[in-house]
N, C-alpha and C positions, 0 to 999 in steps of 0.2 A: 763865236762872238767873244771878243778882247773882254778881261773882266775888269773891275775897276778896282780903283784903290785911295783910303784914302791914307798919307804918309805923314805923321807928325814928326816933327824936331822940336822937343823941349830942355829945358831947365827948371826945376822945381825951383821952386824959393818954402813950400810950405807944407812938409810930407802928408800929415795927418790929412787937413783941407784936399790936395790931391788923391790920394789913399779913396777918398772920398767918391772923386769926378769919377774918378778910373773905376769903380762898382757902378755908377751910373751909367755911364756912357759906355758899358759892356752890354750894359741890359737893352742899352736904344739901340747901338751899332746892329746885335743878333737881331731885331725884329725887322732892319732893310737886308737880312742874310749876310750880313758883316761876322767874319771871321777873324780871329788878331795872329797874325802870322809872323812877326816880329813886334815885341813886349822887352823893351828893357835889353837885357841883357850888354856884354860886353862888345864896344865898339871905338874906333879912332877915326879920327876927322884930320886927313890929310889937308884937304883944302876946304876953305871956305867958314861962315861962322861955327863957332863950337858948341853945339847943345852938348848935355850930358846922358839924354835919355831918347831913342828913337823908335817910334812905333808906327805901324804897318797894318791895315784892317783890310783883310780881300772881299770883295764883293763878287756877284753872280755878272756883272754888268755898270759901265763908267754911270748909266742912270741910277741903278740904287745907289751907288757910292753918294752921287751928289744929294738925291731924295734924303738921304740917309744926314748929310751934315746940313743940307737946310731946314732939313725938318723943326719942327716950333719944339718938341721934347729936348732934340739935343742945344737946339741955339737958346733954352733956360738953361742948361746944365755946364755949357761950353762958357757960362758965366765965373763959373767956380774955376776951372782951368784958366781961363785969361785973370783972375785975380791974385793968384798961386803959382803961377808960371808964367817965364819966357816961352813963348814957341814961334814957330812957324809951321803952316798944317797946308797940304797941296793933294786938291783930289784931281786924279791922274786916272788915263782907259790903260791897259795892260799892251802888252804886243800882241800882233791878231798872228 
């Protein structure tokens, strides 16, 4: 079975405040068996908008991934990120 995933494209505007989300929404991702398999690090953007910060959560399966970002825990917490940040976030099934 394809695993799922879900892929953020951000831009902070407000470290502390996000610092924040990112301890939360670690602790909700692990309880749908969300894993962070890219976090940050160094990246360039050939084509298309520019975030500065790109992250990557693997799931067991495309349903946890989604259980996981509609869940009522994180769509309180995904408040603090959309107030803090540009982004764009796409839950995606893996290749089978």
């Amino acid at each position: 079975m394809p695993k799922g995933y879900i892929i953020g494209h951000v831009t902070v505007h407000d470290a502390d405040a996000y610092a924040d989300y990112v301890a939360r929404n670690t602790q909700i991702m692990a309880q749908f068996g969300g894993k962070p398999i890219i976090r940050g690090g160094q990246s360039e953007t050939p084509e298309g908008p520019k975030f500065t910060r790109h992250v990557c959560f693997e799931y067991p399966d495309f349903a946890a991934a989604k259980a996981a970002y509609y869940s009522e825990e994180y769509q309180d917490v995904m408040k603090i990120r959309i107030a803090n940040a540009e982004s764009m976030i796409v839950v995606v099934e893996g290749a089978a």
